[in-house]
GUMILO-97204 format. One line per 5 residues: number of its first residue (from 1); for each residue x, y, z of N, C-alpha, C. Coordinates in steps of 0.02 Angstrom, whole numbers, plus 50000, padded with zeros to 5 digits. Layout:
NUM> X Y Z X Y Z X Y Z  ... .
***
This chain:
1> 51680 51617 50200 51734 51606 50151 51794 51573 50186  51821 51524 50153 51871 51494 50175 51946 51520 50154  51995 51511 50200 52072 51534 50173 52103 51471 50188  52136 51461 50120 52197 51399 50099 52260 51419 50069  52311 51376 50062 52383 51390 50021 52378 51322 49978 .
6> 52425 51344 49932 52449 51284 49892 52537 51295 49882  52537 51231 49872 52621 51235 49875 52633 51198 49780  52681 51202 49773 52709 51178 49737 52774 51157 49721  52836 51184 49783 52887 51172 49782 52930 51191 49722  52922 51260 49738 52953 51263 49682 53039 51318 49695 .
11> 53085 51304 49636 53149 51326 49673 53166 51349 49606  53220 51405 49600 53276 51450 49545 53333 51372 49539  53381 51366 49586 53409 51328 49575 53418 51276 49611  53403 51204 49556 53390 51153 49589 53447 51097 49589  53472 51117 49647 53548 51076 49681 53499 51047 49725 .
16> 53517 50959 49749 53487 50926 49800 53472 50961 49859  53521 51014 49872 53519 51030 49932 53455 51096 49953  53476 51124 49910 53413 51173 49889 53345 51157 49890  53346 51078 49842 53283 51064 49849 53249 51037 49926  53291 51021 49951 53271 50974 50019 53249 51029 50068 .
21> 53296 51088 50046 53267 51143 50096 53218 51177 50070  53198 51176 49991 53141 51206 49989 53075 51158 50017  53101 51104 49998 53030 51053 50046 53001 51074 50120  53059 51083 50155 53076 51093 50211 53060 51169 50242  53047 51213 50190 53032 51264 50197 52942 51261 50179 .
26> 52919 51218 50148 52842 51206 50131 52837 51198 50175  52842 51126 50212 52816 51107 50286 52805 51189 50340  52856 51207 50342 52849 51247 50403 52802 51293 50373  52816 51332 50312 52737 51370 50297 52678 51325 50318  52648 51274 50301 52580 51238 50314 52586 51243 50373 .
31> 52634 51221 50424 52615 51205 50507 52603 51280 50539  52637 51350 50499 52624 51414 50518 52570 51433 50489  52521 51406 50440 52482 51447 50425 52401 51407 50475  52421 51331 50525 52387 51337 50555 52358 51371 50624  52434 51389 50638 52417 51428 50700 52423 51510 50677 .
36> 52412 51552 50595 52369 51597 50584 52305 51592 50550  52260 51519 50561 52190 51521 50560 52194 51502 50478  52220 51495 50426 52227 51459 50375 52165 51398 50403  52135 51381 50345 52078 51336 50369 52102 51261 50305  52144 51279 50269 52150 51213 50223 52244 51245 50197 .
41> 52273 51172 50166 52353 51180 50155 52310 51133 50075  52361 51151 50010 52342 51099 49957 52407 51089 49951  52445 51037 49910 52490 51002 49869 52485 50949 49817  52501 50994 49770 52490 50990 49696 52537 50914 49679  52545 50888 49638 52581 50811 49608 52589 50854 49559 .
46> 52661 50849 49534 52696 50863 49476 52750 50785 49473  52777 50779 49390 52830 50748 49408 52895 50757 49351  52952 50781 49385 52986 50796 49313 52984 50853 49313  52939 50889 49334 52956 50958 49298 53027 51024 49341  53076 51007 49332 53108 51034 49361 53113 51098 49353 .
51> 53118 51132 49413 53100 51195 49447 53039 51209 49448  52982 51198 49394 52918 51225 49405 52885 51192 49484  52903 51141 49501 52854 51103 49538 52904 51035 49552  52936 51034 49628 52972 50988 49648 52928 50929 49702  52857 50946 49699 52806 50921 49751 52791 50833 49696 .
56> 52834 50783 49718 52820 50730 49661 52764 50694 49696  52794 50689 49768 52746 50636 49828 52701 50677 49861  52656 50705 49840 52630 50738 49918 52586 50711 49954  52574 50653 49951 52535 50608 50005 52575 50599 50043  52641 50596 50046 52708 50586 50104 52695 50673 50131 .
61> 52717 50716 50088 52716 50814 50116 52651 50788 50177  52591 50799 50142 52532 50801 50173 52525 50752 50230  52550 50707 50235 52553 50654 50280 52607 50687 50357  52653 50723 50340 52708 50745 50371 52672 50798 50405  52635 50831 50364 52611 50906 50380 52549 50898 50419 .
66> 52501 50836 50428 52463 50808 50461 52468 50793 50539  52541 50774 50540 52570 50732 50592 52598 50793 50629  52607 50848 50623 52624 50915 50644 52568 50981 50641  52523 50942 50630 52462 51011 50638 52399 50955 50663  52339 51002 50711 52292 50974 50729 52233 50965 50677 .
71> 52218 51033 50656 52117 51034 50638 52150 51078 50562  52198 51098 50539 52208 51139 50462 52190 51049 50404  52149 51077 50365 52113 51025 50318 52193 51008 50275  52179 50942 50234 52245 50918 50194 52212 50928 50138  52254 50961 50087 52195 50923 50008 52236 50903 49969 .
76> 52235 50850 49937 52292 50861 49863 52253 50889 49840  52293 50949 49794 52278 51015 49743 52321 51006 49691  52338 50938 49657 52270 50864 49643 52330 50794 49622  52302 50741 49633 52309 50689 49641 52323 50675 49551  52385 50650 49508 52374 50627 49435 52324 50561 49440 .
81> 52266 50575 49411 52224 50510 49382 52226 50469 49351  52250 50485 49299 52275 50424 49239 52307 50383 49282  52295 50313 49242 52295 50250 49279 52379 50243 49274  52416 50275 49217 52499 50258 49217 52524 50279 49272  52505 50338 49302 52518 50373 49354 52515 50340 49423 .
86> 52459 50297 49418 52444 50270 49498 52389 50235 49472  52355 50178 49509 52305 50139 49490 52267 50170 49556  52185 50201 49554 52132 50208 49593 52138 50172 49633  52140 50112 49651 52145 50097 49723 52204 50100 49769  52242 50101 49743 52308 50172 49790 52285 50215 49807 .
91> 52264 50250 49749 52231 50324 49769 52183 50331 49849  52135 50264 49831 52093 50280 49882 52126 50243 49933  52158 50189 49963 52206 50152 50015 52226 50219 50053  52295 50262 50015 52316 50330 50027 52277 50346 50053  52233 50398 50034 52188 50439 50037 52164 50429 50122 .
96> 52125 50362 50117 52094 50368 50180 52126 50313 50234  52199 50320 50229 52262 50311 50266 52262 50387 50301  52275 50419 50266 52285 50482 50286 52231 50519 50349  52160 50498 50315 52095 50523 50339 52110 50489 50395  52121 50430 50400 52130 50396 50469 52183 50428 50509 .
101> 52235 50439 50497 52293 50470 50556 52289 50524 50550  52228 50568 50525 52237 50664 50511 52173 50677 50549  52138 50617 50579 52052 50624 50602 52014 50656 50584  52041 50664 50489 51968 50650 50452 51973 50717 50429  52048 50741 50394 52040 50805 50394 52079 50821 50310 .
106> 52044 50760 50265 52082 50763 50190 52025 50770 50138  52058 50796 50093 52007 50824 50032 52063 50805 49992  52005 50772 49937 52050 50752 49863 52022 50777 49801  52075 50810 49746 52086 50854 49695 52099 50798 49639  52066 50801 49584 52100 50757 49548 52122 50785 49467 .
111> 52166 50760 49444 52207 50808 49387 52235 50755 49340  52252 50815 49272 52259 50739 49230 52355 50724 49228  52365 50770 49270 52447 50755 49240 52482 50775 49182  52452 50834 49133 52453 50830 49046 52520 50873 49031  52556 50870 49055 52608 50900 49023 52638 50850 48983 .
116> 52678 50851 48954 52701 50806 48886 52778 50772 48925  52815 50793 48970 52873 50786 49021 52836 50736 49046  52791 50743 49075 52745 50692 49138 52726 50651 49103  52674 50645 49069 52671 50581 49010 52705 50531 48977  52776 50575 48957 52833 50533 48953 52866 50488 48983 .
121> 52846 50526 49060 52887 50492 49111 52838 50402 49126  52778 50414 49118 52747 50374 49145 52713 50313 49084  52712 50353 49049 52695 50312 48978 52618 50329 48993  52592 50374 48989 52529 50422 48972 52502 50418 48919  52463 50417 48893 52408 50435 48822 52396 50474 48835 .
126> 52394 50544 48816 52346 50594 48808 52282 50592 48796  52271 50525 48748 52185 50549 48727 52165 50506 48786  52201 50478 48835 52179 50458 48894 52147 50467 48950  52178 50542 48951 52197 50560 49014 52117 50595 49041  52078 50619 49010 52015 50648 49033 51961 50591 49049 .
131> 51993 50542 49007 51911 50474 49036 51940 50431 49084  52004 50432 49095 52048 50398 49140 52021 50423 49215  52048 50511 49212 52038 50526 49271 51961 50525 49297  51913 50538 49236 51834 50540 49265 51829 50464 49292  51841 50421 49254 51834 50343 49299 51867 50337 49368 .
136> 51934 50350 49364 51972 50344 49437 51932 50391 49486  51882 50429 49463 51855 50479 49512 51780 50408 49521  51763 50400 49489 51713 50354 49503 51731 50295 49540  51789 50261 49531 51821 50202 49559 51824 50211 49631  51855 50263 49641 51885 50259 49716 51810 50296 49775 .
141> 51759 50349 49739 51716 50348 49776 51655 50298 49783  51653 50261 49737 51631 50215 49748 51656 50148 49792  51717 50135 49802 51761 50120 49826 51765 50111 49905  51754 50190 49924 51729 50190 49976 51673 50191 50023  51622 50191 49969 51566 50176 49989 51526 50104 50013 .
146> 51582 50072 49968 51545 50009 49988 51608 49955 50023  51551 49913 50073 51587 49854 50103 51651 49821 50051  51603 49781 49995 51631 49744 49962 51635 49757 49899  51711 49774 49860 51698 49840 49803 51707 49811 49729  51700 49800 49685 51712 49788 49624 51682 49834 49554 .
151> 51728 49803 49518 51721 49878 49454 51732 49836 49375  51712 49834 49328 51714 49829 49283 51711 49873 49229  51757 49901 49219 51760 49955 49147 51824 49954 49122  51847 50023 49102 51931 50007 49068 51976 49952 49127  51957 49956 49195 51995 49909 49227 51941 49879 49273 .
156> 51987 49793 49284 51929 49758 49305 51941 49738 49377  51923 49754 49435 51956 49762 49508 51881 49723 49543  51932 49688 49595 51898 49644 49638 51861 49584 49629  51801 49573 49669 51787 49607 49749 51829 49596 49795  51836 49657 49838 51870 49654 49874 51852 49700 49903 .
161> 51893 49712 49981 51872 49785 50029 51926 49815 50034  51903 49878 50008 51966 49926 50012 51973 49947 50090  52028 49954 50106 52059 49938 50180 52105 50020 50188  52120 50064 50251 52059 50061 50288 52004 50096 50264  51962 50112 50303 51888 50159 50281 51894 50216 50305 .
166> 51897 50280 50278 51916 50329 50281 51865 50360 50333  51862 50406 50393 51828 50414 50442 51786 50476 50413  51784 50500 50350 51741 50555 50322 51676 50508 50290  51630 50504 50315 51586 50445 50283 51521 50485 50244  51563 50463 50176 51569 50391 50135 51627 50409 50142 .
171> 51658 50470 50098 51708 50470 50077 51744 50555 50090  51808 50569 50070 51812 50645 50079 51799 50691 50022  51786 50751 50036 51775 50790 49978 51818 50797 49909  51773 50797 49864 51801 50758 49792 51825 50837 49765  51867 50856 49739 51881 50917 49717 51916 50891 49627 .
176> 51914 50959 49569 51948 50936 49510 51978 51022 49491  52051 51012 49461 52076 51054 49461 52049 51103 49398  52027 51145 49392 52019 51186 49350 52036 51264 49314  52056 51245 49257 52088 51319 49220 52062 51335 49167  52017 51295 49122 51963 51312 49073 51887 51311 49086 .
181> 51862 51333 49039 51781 51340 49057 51730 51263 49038  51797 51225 48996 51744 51151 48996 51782 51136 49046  51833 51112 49083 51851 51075 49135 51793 51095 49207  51782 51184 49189 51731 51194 49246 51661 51166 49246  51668 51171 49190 51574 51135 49148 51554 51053 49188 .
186> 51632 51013 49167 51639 50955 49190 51642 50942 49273  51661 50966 49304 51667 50956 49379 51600 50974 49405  51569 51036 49366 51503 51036 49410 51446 50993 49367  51455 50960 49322 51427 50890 49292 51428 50827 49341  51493 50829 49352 51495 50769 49398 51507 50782 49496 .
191> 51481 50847 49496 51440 50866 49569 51542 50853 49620  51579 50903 49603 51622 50908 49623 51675 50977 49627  51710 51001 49678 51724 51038 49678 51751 51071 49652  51778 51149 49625 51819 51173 49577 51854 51223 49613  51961 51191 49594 51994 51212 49606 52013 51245 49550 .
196> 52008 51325 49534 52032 51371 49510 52086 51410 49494  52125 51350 49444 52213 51395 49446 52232 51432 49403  52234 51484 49411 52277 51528 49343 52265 51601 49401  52314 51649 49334 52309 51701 49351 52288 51757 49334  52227 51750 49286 52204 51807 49259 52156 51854 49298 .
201> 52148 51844 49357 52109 51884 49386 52071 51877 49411  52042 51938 49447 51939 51952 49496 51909 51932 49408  51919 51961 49344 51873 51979 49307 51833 51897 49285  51927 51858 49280 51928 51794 49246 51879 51752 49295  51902 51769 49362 51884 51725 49425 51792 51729 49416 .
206> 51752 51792 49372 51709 51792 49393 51653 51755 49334  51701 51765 49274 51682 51719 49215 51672 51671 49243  51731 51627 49263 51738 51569 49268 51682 51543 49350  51668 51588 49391 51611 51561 49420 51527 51551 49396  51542 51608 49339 51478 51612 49325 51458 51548 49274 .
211> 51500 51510 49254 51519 51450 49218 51491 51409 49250  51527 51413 49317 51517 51345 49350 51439 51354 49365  51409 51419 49398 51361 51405 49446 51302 51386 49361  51317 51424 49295 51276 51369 49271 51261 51314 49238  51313 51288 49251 51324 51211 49258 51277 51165 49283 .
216> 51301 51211 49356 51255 51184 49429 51181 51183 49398  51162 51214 49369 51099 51238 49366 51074 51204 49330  51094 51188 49281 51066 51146 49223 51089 51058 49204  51142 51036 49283 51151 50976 49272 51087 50923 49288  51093 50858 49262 51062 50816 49294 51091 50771 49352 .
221> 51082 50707 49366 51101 50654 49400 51129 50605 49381  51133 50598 49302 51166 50544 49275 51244 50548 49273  51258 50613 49272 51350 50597 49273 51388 50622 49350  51346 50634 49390 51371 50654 49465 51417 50552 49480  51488 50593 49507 51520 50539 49513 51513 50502 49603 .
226> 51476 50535 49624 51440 50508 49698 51388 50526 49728  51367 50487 49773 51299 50516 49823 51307 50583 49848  51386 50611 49838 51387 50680 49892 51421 50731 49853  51380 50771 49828 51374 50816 49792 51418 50877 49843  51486 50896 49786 51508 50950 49814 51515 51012 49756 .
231> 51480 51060 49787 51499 51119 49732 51525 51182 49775  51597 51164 49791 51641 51209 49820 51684 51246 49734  51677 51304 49789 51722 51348 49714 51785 51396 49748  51841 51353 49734 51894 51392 49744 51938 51420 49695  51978 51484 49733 52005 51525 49665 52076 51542 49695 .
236> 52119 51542 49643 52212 51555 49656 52194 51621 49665  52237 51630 49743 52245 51716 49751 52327 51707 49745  52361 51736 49700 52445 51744 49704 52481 51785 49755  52494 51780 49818 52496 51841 49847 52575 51860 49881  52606 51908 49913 52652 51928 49939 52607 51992 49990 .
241> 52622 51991 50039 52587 52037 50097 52670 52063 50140  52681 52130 50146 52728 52153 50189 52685 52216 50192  52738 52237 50256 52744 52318 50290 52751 52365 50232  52798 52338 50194 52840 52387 50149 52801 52352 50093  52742 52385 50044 52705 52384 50000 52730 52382 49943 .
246> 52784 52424 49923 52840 52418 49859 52869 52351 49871  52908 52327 49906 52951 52280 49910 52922 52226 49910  52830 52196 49944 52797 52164 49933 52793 52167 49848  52773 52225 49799 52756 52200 49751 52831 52178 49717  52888 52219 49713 52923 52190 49702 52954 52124 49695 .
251> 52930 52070 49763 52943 52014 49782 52913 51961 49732  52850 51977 49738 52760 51963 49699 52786 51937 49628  52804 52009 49607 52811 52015 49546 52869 51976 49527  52912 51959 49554 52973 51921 49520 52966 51854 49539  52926 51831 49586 52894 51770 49589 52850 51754 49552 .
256> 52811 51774 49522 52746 51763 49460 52796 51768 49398  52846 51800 49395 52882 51799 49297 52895 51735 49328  52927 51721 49362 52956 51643 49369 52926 51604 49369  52873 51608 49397 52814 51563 49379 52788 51552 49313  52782 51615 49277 52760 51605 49222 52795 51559 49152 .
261> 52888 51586 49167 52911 51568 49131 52926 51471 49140  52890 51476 49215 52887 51404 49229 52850 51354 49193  52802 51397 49187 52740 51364 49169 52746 51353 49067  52780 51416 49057 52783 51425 48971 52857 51388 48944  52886 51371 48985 52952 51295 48976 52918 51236 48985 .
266> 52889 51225 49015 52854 51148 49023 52773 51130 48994  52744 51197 48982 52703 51174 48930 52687 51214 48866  52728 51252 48857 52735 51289 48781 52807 51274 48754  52837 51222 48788 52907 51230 48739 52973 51298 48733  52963 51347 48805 52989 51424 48805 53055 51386 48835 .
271> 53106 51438 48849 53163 51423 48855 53138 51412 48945  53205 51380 48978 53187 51359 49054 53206 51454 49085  53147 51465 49159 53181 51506 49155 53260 51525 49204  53253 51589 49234 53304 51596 49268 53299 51622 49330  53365 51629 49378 53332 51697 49428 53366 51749 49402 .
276> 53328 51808 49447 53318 51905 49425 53353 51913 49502  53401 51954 49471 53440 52011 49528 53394 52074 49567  53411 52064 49637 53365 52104 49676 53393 52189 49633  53406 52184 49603 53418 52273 49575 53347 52277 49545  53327 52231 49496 53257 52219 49463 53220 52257 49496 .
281> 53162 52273 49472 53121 52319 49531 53051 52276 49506  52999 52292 49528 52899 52287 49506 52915 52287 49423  52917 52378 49412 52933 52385 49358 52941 52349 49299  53034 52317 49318 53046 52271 49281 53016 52195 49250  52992 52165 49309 52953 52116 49314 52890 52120 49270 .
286> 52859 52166 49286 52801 52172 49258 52803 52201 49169  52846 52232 49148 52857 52235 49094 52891 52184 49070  52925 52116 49091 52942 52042 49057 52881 52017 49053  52847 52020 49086 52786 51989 49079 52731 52022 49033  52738 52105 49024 52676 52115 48985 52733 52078 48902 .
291> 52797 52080 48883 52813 52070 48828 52824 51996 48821  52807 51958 48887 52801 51889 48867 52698 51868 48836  52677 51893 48872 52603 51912 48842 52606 51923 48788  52613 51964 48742 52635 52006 48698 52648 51964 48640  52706 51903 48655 52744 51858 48606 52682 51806 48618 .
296> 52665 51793 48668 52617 51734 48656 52538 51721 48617  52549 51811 48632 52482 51828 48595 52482 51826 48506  52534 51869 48502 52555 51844 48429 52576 51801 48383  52612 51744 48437 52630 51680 48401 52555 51645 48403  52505 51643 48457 52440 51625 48455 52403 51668 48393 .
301> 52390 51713 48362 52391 51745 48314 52393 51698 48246  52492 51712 48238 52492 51675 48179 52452 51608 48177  52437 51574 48231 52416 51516 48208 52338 51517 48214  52320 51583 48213 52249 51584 48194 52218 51543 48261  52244 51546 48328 52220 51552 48384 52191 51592 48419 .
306> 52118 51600 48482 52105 51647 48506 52153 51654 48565  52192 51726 48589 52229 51730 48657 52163 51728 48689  52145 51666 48759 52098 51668 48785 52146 51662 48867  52107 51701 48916 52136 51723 48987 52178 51665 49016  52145 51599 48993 52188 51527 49027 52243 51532 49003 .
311> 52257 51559 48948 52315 51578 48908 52380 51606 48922  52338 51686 48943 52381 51728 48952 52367 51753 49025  52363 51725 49065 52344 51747 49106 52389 51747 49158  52450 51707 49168 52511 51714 49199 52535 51759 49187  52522 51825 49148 52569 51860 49127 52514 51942 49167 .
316> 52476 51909 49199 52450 51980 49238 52487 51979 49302  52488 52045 49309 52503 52049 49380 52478 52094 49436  52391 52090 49423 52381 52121 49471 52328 52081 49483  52362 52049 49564 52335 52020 49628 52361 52055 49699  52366 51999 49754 52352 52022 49807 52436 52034 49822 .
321> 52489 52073 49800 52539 52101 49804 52541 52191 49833  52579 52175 49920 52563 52238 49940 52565 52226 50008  52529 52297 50055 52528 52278 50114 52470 52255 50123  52423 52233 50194 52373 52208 50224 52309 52217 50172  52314 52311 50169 52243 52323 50140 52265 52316 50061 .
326> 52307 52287 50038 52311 52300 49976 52254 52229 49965  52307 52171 49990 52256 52106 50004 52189 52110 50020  52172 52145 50075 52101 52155 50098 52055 52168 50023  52068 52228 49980 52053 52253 49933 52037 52201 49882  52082 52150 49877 52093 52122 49822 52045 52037 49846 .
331> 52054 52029 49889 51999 51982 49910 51927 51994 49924  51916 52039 49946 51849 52061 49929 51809 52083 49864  51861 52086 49810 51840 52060 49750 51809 51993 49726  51862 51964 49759 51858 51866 49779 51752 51859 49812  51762 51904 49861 51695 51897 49914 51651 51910 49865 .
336> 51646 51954 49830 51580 51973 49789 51554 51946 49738  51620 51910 49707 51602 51876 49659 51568 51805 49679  51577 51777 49755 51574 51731 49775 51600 51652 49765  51681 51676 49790 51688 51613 49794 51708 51599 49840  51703 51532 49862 51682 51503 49932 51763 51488 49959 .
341> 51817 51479 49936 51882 51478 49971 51942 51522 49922  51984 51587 49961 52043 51585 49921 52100 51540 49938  52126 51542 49887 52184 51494 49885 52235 51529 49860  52283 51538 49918 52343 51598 49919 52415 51542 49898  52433 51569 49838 52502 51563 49826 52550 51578 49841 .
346> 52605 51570 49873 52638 51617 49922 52715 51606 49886  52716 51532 49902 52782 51483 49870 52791 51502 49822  52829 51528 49767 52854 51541 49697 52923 51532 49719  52958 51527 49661 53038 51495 49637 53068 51564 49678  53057 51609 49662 53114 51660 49706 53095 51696 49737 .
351> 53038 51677 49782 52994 51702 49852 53060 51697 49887  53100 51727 49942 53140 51691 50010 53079 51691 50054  53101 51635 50097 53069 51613 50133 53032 51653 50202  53088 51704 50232 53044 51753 50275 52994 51785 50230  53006 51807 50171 52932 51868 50141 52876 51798 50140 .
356> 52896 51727 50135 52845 51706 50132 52790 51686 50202  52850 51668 50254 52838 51662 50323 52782 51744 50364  52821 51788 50330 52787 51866 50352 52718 51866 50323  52712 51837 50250 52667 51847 50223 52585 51813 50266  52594 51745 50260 52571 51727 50302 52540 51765 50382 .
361> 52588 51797 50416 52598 51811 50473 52546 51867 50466  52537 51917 50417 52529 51965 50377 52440 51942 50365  52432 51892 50335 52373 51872 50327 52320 51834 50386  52374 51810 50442 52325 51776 50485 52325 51855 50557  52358 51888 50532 52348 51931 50584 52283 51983 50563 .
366> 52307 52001 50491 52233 52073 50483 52215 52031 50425  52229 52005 50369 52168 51979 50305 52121 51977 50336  52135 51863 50362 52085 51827 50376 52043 51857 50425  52075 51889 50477 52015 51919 50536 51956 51977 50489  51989 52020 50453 51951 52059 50428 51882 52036 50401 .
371> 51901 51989 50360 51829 51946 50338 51793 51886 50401  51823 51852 50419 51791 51845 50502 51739 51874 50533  51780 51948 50532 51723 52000 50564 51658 52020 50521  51701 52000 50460 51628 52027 50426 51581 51965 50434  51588 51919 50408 51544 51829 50434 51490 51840 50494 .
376> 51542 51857 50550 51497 51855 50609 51463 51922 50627  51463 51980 50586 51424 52054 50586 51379 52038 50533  51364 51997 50494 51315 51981 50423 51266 51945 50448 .
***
């Protein structure tokens, strides 16, 4: 099993200055979580969405964070596809720019960008955005597969050689972000990896593998978008790790409402949110969140919607919040169900930066070894 982070840059209040240091505070998490055995760093592309997600460039983050760490993998955790966003052969130029000065150590995520802020910004179609990104996933691995590249479909490119050639040959591992059960259907259709974001859980996490693996099972060869079939399955672990187990969840917990309410301003239309005074306790936190559940479930209701976990699932809060073994506990849920990398959230809007630095510290000292030991005793 593999251990990763994802960032998203995200901040309470966003004064320039704030933001530059929350950037600045990403970097040094990724370059610390390679020397505690962290085996992959992701950075997500948002744009616009202020406070949820200040990560606009992260081929520059990842590029920076490359140039300061040896052998920890890069991934975007994901790249916007739609062509308004970036035209595919950027994508792949980037991409294995990177592979070249990181010696070959990038994985690409690809996503549609769909918030209605982001769309705006770029002049997006919605009914675009899912055949957009499956082509740009075809474009650019194909792309790199061959000498001399040309394409004819919604866009008509080349021949030409895409410059340079990325040192992962053909290409690097194709990953697609996933939070529903057709987006999972789709990635293991087209023989690619699944990044697993939300927060509903071991229970959700185990639905949603059992999705994918039969997918796997029952795809053919006609819609795999390359020769190199990846069926990696990764899953969001949300976590906070301290000494002091209360104050970890405490931390946890007021980082996930913020998150949530991040997530329910920029794509439900909720008010923006705020920051919570350290008086707040677990407690508190966790009861905004069961009564933000609560309203969503019932306004989903009136409209004769099912509340389904992709849904409401920001509004749980029980993950890996706690000390060592609370984590240990809670990832070996992760192990059984089998999935092949967690992906620890650490960064939230009102994490400070030591609980997140400790956390880390916390995880490369007893988590990751714990399962280690188990690997090489199996």
């Amino acid at each position: 099993m593999k251990f990763s982070m994802i960032f998203e840059a995200q901040l309470v209040d966003p004064t320039p200055e704030r933001e530059r240091q929350v950037i600045h505070d990403c970097v040094e998490q990724a370059v610390y979580a390679e020397e505690m055995g962290f085996d992959r760093i992701w950075a997500v592309e948002h744009h616009s969405l202020t406070q949820y997600a200040h990560m606009s460039a992260s081929e520059i983050f990842l590029t920076w964070v490359a140039a300061r760490t040896k052998k920890i993998r890069i991934g975007h955790g994901v790249v916007t596809m739609p062509f308004g966003y970036q035209h595919p052969v950027r994508v792949a130029e980037r991409a294995a720019m990177l592979d070249v000065l990181s010696g070959g150590r990038v994985d690409i995520g690809a996503g549609r960008g769909a918030t209605k802020q982001e769309m705006r910004m770029y002049g997006v179609n919605p009914e675009d955005t899912y055949p957009q990104m499956e082509e740009a996933l075809r474009i650019f691995s194909a792309a790199w597969r061959e000498e001399q590249f040309e394409w004819h479909g919604s866009l008509d490119i080349g021949p030409g050689a895409i410059l340079p050639r990325p040192v992962q040959d053909p290409h690097p591992p194709l990953f697609m972000a996933c939070s529903k059960h057709d987006t999972l259907k789709l990635a293991a259709e087209l023989g690619i990896g699944a990044l697993v974001m939300g927060f509903a859980g071991a229970d959700d996490v185990r639905a949603m593998r059992k999705v994918y693996d039969e997918a796997i099972a029952t795809r053919g060869t006609d819609r795999l978008v390359s020769t190199e079939v990846n069926d990696h399955f990764s899953a969001l672990c949300p976590t906070i790790v301290l000494d002091d187990a209360a104050a970890a969840l405490r931390i946890g917990t007021r980082g996930q409402r913020f998150f949530a309410e991040s997530i329910a301003h920029w794509y439900g239309n909720a008010p923006a949110p705020t920051g919570y005074s350290d008086d707040e306790g677990a407690e508190d936190h966790v009861a905004a969140m069961t009564r933000g559940r609560e309203e969503l479930v019932a306004k989903l209701h009136d409209a004769n919607i099912p509340a389904r976990p992709v849904d409401t699932g920001t509004y749980n809060a029980e993950h890996a919040y706690g000390d060592a073994a609370t984590a240990i506990d809670y990832v070996e849920q992760l192990r059984q169900i089998g999935v092949d990398e967690v992906m620890c959230l650490i960064q939230m809007g009102t994490v400070p930066q030591e609980a997140c630095m400790e956390t880390i510290r916390q995880w490369g000292e007893k988590v990751i070894p714990h399962f280690r030991a188990l690997e090489t005793s199996s």
